[in-house]
Structure formats: structure tokens, C-alpha cells
SENUVEX-595267 format. One record per residue: residue number from 1; residue in one letter; x, y, z of N, C-alpha, C, O in turn. Coordinates in Angstrom, 1 decimal. Atoms other than C-alpha are relative to their C-alpha. Layout:
residues N
   seq   type     n_xx     n_yy     n_zz    ca_xx    ca_yy    ca_zz     c_xx     c_yy     c_zz     o_xx     o_yy     o_zz
   NUM      a        X        Y        Z        X        Y        Z        X        Y        Z        X        Y        Z
...
***
This chain:
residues 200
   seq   type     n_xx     n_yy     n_zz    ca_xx    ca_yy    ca_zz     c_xx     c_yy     c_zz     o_xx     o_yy     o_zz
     1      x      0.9      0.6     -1.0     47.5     77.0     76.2      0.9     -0.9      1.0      0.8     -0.9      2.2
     2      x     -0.9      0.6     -1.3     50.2     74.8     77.5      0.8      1.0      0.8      1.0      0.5      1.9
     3      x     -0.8     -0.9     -0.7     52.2     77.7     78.9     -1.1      0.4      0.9     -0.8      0.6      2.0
     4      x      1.2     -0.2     -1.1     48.6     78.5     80.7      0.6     -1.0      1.1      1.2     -0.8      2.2
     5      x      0.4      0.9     -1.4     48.4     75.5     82.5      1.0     -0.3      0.6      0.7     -0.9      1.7
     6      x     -1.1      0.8     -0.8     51.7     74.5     83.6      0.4      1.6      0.4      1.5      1.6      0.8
     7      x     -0.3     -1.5     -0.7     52.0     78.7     84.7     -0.1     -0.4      1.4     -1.1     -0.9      1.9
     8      x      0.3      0.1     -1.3     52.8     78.4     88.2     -0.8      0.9      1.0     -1.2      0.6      2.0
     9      x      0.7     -1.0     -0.5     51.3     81.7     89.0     -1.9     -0.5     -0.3     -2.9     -0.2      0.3
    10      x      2.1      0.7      0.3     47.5     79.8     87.5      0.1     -0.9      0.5     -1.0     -1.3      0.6
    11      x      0.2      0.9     -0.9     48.3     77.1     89.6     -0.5      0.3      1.0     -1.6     -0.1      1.3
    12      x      0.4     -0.4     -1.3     48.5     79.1     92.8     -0.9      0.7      0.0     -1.4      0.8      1.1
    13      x      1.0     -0.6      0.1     46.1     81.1     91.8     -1.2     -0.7     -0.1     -2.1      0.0      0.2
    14      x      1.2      1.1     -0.3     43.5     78.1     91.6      0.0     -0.5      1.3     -1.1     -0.4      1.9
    15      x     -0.2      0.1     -1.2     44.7     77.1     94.8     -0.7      1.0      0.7     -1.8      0.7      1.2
    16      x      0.2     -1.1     -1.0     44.3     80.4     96.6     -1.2      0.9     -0.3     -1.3      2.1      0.2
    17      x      1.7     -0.6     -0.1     40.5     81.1     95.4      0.4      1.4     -1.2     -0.6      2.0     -1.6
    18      x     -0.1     -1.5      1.0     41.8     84.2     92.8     -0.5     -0.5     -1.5     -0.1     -1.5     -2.1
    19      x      0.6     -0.2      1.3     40.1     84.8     89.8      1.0     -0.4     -1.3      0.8     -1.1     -2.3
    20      x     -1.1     -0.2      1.2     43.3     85.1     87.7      1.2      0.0      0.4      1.3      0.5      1.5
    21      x     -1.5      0.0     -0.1     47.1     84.7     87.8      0.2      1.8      0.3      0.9      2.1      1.2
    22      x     -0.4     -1.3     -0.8     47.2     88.6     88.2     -0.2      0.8      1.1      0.2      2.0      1.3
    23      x      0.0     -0.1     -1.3     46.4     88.6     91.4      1.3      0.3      0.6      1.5      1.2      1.4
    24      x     -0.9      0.1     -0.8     49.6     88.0     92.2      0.9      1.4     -0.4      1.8      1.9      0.4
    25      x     -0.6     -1.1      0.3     50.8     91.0     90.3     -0.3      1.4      0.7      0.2      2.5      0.7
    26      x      0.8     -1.6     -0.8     48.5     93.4     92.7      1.0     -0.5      1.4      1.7      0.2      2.0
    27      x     -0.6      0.2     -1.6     49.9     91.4     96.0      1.6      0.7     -0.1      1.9      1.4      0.9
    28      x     -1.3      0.0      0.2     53.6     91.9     94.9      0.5      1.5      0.4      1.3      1.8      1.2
    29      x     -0.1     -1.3      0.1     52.9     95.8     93.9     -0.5      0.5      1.8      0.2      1.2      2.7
    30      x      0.1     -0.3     -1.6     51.2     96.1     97.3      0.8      0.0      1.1      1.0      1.0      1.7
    31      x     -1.1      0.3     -0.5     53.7     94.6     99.2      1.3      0.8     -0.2      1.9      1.2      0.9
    32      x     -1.8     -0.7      0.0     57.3     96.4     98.0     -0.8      1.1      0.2     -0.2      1.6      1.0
    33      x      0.2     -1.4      0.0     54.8     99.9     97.8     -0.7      0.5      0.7     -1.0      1.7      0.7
    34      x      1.1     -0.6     -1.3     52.5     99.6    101.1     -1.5      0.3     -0.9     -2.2      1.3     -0.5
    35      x      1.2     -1.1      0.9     49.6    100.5     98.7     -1.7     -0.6      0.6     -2.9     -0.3      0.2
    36      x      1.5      0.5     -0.3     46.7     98.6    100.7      0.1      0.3      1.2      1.2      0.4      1.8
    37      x     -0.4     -0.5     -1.5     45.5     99.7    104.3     -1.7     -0.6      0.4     -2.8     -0.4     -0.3
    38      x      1.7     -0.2     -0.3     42.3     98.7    106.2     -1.0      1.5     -0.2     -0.3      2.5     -0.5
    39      x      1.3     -0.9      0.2     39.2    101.1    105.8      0.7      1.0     -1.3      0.9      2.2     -1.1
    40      x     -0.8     -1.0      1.2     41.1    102.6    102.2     -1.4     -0.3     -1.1     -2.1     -1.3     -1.2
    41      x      1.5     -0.2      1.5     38.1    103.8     98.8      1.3     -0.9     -0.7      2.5     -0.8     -0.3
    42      x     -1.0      0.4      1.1     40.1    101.8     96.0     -0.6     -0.1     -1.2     -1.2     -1.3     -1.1
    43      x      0.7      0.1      1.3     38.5    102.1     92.6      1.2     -0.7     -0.9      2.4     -0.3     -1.0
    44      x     -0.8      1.0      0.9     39.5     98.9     90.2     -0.6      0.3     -1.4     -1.7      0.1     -1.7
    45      x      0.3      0.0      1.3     39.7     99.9     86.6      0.4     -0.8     -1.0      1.6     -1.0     -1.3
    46      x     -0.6      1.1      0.9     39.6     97.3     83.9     -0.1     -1.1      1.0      0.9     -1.7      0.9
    47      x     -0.3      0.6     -1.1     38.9     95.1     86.9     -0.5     -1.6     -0.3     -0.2     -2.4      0.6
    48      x      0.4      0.9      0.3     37.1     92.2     85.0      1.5     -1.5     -0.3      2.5     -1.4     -1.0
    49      x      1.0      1.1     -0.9     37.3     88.9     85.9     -0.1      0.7      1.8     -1.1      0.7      2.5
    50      x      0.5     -0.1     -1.5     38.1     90.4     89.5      0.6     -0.1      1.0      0.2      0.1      2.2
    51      x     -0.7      0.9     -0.9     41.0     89.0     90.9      0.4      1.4      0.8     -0.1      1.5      1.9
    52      x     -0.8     -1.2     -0.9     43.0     92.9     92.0     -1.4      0.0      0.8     -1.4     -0.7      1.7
    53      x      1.2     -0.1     -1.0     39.2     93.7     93.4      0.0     -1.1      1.8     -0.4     -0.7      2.9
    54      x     -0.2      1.1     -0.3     39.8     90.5     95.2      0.9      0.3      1.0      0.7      0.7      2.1
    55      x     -1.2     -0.7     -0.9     43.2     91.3     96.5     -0.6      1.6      0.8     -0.3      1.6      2.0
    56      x      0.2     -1.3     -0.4     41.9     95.0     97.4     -1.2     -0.4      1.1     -0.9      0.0      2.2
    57      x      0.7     -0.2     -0.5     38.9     94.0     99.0      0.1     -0.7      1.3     -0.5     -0.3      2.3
    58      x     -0.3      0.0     -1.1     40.6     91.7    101.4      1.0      0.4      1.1      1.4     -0.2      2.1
    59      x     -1.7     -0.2     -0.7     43.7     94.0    102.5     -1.0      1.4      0.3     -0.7      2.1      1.3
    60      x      0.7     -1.3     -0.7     40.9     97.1    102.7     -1.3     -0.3      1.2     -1.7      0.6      1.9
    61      x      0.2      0.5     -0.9     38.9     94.8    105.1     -1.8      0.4      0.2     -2.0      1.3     -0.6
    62      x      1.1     -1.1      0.1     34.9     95.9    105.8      0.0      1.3      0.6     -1.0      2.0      0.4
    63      x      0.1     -1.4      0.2     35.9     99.1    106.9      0.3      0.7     -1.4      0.3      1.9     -1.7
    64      x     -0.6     -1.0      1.4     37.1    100.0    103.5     -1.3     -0.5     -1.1     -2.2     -1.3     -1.0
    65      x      0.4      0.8      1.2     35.7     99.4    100.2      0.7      0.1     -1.4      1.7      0.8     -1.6
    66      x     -0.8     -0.2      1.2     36.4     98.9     96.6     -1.0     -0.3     -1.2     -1.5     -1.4     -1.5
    67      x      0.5     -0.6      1.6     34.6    100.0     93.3      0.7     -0.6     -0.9      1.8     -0.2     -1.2
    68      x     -1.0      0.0      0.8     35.5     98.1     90.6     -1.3      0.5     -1.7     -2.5      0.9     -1.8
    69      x      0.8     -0.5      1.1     34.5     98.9     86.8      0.5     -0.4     -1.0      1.6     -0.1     -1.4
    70      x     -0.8      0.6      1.2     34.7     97.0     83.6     -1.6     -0.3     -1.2     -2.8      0.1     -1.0
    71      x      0.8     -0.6      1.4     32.7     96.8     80.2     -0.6     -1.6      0.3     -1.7     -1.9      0.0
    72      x      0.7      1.7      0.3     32.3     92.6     80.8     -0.4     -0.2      1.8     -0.1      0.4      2.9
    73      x      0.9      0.6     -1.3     30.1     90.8     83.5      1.3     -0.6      1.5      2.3     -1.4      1.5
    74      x     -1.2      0.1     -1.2     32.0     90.8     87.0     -0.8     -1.0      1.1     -1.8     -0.3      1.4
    75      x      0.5      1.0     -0.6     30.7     87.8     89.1      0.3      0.7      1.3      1.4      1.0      1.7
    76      x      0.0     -0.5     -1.5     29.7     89.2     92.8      1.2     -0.6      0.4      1.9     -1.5     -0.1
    77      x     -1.2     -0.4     -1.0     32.4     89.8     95.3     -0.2      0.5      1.5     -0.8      1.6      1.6
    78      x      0.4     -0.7     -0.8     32.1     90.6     98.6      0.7      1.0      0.4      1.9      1.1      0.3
    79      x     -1.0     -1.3     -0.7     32.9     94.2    100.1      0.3      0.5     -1.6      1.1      1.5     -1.7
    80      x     -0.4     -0.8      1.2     33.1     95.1     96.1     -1.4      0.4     -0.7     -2.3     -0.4     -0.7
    81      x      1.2     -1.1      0.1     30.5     97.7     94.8      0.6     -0.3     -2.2      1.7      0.1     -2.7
    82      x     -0.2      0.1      1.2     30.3     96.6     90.6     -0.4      1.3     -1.0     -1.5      1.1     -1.6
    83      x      0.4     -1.2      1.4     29.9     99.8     88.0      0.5     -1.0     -1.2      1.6     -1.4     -1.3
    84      x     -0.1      0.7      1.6     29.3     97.7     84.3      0.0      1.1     -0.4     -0.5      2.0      0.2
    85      x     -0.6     -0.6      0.8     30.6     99.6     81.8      0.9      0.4     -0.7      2.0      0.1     -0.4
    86      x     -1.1     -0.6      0.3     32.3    101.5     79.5      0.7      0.8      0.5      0.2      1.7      1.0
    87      x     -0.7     -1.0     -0.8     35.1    103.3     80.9     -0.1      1.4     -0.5     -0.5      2.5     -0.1
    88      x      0.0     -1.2      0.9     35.5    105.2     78.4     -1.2      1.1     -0.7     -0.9      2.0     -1.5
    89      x      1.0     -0.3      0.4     31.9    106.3     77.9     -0.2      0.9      1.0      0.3      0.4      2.1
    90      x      0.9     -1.3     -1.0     30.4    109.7     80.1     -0.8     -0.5      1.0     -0.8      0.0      2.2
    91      x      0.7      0.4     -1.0     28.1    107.9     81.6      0.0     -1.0      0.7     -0.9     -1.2      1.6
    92      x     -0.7      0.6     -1.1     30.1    105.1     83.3      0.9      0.9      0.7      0.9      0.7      1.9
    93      x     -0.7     -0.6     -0.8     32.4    107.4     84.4     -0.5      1.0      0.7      0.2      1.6      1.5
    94      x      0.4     -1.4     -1.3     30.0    110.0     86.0     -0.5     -1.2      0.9     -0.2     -1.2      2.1
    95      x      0.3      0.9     -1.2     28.4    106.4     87.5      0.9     -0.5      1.0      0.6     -0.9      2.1
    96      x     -0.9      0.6     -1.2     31.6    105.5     89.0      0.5      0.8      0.5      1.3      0.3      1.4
    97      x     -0.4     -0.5     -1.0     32.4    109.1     90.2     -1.2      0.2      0.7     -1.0      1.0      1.6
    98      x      1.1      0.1     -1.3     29.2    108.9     92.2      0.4     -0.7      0.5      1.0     -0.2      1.5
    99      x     -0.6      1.2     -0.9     30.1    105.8     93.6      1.4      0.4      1.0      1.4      0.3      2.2
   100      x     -0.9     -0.4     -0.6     33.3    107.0     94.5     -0.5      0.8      1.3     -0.4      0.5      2.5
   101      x      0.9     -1.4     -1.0     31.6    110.2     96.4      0.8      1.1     -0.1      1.7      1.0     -1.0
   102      x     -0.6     -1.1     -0.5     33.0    113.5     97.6      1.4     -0.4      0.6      2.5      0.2      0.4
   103      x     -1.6      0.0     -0.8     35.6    112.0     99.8      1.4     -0.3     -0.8      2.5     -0.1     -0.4
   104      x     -0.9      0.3      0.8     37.5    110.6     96.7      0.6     -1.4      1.0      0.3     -1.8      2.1
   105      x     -0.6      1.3      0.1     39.8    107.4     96.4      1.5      0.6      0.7      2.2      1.6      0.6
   106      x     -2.1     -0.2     -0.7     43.3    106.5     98.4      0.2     -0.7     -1.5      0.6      0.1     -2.3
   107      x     -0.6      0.3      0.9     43.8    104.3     95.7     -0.6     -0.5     -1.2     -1.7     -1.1     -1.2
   108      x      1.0      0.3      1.3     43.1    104.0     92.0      0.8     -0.7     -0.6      1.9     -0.2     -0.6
   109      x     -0.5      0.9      0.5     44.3    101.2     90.4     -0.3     -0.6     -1.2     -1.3     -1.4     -1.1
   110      x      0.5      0.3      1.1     44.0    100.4     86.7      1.3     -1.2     -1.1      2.4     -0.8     -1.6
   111      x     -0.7      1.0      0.8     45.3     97.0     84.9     -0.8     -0.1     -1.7     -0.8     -1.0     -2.6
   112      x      0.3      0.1      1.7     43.5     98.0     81.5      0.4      0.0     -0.7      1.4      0.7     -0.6
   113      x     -0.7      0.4      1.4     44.6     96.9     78.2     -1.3      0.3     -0.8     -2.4      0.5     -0.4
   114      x      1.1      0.3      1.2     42.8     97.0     75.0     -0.3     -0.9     -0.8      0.7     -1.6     -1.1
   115      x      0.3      1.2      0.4     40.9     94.4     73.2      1.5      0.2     -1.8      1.8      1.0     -2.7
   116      x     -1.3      0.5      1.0     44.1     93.0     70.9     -0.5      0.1     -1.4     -1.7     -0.2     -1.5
   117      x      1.0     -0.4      1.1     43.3     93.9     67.4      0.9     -1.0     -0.8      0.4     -1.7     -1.6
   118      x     -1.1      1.0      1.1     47.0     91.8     66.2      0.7      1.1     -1.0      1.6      0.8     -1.8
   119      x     -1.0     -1.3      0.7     48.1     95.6     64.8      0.7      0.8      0.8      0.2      1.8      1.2
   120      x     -0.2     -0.2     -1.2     50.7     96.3     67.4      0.1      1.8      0.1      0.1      2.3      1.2
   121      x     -0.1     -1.8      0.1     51.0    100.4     66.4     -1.3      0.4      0.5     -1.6      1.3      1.4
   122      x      1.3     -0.7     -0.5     47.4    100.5     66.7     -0.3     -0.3      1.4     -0.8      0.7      2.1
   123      x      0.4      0.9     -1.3     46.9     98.1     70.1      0.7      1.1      0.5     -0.1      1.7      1.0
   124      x     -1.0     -0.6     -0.8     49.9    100.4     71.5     -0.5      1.4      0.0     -0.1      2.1      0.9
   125      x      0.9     -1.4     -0.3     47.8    103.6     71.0     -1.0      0.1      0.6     -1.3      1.1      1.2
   126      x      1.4      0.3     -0.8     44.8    102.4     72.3      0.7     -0.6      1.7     -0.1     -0.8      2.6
   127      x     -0.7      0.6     -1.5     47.2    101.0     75.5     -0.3      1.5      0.4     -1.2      1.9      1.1
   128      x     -0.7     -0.9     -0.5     48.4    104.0     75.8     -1.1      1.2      0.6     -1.0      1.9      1.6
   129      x      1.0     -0.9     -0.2     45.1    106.2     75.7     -0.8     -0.3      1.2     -1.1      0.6      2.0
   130      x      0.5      0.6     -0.9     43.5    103.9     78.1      0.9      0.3      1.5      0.4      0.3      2.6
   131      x     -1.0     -0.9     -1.3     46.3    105.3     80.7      0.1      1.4      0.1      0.8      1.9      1.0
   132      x      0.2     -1.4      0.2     45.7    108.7     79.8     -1.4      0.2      0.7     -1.7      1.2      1.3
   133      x      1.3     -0.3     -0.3     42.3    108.3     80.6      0.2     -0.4      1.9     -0.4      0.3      2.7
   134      x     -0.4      0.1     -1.2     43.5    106.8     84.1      0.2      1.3      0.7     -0.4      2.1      1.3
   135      x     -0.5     -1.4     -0.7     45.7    109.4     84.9     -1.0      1.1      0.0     -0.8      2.1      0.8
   136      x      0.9     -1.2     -0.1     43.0    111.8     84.2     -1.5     -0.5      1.5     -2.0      0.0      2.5
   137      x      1.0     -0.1     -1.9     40.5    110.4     87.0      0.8      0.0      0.8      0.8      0.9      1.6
   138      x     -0.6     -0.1     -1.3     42.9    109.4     89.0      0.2      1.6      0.8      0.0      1.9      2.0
   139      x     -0.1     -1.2     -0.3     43.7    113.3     88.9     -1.2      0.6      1.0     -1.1      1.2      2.0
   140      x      1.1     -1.1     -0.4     40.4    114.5     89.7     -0.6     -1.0      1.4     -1.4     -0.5      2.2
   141      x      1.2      0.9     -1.2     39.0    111.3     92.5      1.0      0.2      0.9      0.7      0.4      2.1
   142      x     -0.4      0.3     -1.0     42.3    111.1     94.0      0.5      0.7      1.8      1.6      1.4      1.8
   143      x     -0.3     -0.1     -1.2     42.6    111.9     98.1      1.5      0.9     -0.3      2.5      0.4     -1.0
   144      x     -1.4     -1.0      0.1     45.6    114.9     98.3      1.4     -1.3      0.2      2.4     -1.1     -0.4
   145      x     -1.1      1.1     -0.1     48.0    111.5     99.3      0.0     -1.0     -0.6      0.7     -1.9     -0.1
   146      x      0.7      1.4      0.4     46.2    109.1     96.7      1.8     -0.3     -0.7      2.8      0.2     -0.8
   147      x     -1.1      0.1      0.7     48.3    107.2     94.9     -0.9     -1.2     -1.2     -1.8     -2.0     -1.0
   148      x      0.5      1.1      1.4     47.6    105.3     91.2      1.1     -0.6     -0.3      2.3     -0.2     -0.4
   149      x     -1.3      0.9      0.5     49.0    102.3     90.1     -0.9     -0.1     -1.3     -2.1     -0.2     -1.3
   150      x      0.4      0.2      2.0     48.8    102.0     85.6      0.8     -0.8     -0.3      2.1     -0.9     -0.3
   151      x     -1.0      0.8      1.4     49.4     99.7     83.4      0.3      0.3     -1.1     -0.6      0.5     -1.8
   152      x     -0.5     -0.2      1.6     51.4    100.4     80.3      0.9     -0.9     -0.8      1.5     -1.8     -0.3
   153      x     -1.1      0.9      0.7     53.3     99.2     77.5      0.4      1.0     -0.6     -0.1      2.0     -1.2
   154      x     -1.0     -0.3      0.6     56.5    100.0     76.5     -0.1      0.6     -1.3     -0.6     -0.4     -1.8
   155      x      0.1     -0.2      1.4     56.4    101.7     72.7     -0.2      1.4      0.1     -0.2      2.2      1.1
   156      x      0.7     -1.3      0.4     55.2    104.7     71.2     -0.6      0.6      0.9     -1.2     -0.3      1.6
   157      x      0.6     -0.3     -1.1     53.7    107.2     73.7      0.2      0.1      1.1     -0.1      1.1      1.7
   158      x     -0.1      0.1     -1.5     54.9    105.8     76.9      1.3      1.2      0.4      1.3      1.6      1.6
   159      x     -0.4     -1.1     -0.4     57.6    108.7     77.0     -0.8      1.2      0.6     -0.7      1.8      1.7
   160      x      0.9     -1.6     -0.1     55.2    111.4     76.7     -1.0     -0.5      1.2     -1.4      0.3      2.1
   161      x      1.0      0.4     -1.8     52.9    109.3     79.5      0.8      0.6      1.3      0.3      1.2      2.2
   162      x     -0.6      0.7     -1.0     55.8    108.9     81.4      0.4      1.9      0.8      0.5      2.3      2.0
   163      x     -0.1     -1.6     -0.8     56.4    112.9     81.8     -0.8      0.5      0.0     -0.7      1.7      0.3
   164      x      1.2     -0.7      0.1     53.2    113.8     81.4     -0.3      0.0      1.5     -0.7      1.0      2.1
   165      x      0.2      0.2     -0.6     53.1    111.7     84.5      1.0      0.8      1.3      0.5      1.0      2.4
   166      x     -0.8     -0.3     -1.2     55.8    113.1     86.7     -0.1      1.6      0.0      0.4      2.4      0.8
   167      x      0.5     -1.8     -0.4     54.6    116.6     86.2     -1.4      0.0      0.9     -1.6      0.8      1.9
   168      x      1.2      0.0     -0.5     51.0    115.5     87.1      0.0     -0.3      1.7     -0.8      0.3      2.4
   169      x     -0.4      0.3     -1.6     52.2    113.9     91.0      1.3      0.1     -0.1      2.2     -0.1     -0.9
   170      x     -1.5      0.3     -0.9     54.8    114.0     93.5      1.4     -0.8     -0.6      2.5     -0.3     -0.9
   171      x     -0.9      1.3      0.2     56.8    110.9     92.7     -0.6     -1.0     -0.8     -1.7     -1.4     -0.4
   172      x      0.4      1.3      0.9     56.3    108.1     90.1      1.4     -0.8     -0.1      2.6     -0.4     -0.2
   173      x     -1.1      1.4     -0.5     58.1    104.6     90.4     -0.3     -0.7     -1.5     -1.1     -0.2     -2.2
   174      x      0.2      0.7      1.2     58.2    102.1     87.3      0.1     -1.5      1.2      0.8     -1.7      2.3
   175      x      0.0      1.6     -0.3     57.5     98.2     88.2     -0.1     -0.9     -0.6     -1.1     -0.8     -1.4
   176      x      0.4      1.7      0.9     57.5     94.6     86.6      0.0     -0.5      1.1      0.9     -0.3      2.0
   177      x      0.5      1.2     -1.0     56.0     92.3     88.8      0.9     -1.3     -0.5      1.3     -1.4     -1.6
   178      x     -0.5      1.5      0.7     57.5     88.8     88.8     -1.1     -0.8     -0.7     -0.8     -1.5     -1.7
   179      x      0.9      0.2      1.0     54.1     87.8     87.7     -0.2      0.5     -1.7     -0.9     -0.1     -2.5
   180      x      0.4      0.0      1.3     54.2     89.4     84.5      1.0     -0.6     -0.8      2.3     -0.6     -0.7
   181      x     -0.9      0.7      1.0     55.7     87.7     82.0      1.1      0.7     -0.7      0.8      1.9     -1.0
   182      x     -1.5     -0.3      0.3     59.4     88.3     80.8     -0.2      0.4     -1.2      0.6      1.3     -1.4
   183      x     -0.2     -0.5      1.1     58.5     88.8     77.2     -1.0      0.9     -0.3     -1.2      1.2     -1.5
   184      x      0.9     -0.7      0.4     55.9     91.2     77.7      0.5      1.7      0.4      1.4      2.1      1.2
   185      x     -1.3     -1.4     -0.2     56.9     95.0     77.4     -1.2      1.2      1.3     -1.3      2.4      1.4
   186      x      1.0     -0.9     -1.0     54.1     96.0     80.5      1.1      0.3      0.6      2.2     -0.2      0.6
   187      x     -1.1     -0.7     -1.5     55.5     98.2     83.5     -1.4      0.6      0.5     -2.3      1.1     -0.2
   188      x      0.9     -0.8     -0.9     53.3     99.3     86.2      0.7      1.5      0.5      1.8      1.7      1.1
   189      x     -0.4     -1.4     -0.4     53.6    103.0     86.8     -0.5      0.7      1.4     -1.5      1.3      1.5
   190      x      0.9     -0.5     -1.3     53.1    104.0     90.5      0.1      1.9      0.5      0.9      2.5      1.2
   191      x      0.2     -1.3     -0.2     52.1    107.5     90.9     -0.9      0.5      1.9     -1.8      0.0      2.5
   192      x      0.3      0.1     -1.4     51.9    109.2     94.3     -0.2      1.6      0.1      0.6      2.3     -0.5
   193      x      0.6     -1.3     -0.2     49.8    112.7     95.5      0.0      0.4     -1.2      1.1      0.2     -1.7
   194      x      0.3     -1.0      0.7     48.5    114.6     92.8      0.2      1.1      0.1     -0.2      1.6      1.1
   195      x     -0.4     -1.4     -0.3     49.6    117.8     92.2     -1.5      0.7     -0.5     -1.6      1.8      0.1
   196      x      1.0     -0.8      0.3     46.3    119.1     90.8     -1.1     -0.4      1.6     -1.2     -1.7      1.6
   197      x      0.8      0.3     -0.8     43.7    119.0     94.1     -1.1     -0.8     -0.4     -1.5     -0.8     -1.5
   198      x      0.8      0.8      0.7     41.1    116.4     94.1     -1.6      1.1      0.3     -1.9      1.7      1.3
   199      x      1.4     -0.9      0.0     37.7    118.3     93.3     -1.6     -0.7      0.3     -2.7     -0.2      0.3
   200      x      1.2      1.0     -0.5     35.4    115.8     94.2     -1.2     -0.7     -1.1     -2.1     -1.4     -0.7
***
């Protein structure tokens, strides 16, 4: 708790109206990767409390919008369109490819983790599944030039993600934000065009 509060990133992030210190992890990725544009679809996965939505919805402007979708209660936002649910369930995910529409997403962006069990083999399969499941919409919503940013963690799996991933698009990049903490083994994975077409 003390490492909360004296976090300079939860400072400025009280300051600067954001939901959460990882806010600053979406501005950072945006910034070195260009990944936000006025009038851009951006679907936020795992997006609860709200803050990336937050970041997205004011760098896509009201011509754009941004979908976000999470299993816990997302307190209104403006310019953000809320799908509750499970992600992982059939029936949030056909509700949030409706939402999406036909024209599909520029960008899909997913900071999901799994609820911490304290069994790190198990938690690290359930990470890892939870980006499988990414990569698989992203495949099918994303715009012929989309690009997805995922979160993973380092361990078991993340090989097989990691080529699973560079077969599935163009180019994929690895990232640590300065936001994320040093002793944590996340990397954001930025994936760019889909090689499979988006089908709507």
C-alpha cells in the first residue's frame, strides 16, 4: 500500500483526472507507436476501471469512438460505448462484435490479466489464454492496417504466443512501458495488419 501511494505514476494520475496509473502505460505505447488518430473504432479489452478507454477516447476525439468491455462495472465515460461482460463468454463477444460493426476496429487494445489465484503456473496460463483469445478477435474485427496492442507475461507459453503472433500479422514489436513496474515480467506485444482478412 505504501508503494501505492507514494507511486508517482498514482500521483499524476490523480492529478490528471485518470482512473488509474495505467493510463500512463497507454499514452507512452501511443506515443513511441503513433497508435491513436482522430475519428479511429478502438475496442478496450479488460478495460475496467477505464483509464486506456480514457486515453483512447480523448486522442480518437468525437469523430472516433471506443468500445470498451470488461466483466466489472465501468463508470460512464464520454465518447465510450460500455459492453459488461464476460469476454470470454459467446455472448459478450458476439455483443461486442455488433458493437464494433462491419467496418471493424483500427485498433484493439487489450490490458487483460487474470483474477490472481497466488498459483503462478496456473495465473500464467490463464495470462496467456486471455491473449490468445485477443489475438483471435483482433484477427477477425481488425481493419486490413489494424494494429493490437496485448498484454502478456513472460513464462510458459509466451514463446508459442510470441510466434504464433508473428505468423498471424505483418510486424510485431515487444514493449515495457516506464509505467510498468521493473519487477513485473509484463511486455506489451504490438501487432500490426493481419494477415488473415478482417470478415466483419
Amino acid at each position: 500500500m505504501r508503494e501505492h501511494v507514494s507511486d508517482p505514476y498514482v500521483q499524476r494520475a490523480k492529478a490528471l483526472g485518470y482512473r488509474s496509473r495505467a493510463a500512463f502505460k497507454l499514452l507512452e505505447l501511443a506515443a513511441k507507436e503513433r497508435l491513436l488518430a482522430a475519428g479511429q473504432t478502438v475496442v478496450d479489452l479488460g478495460a475496467a476501471p477505464g483509464s486506456w478507454s480514457q486515453v483512447a477516447a480523448r486522442m480518437v476525439g468525437p469523430s472516433g469512438r471506443v468500445i470498451a468491455v470488461d466483466l466489472l462495472e465501468i463508470a460512464p465515460l464520454e465518447n465510450v460505448r460500455v459492453v459488461r461482460g464476460d469476454f470470454t463468454a459467446a455472448e459478450t463477444l458476439a455483443a461486442l462484435e455488433r458493437a464494433v460493426g462491419p467496418g471493424g476496429a483500427d485498433l484493439v487494445l487489450s490490458d487483460m490479466a487474470p483474477n490472481i489465484s497466488g498459483v503462478s503456473a496456473t495465473d500464467q496460463v490463464r495470462g496467456i489464454h486471455l491473449a490468445e483469445l485477443a489475438v483471435a478477435f483482433a484477427q477477425r474485427q481488425l481493419k486490413p492496417d489494424g494494429v493490437l496492442v496485448v498484454k502478456v507475461f513472460q513464462g510458459a507459453g509466451f514463446p508459442e504466443l510470441l510466434a504464433h503472433l508473428r505468423k498471424a500479422f505483418a510486424s510485431v514489436a515487444s514493449r515495457k512501458p516506464g509505467a510498468s513496474r521493473g519487477r513485473s515480467s509484463e511486455l506489451y506485444l504490438v501487432a500490426r495488419r493481419p494477415r488473415v482478412p478482417n470478415t466483419g
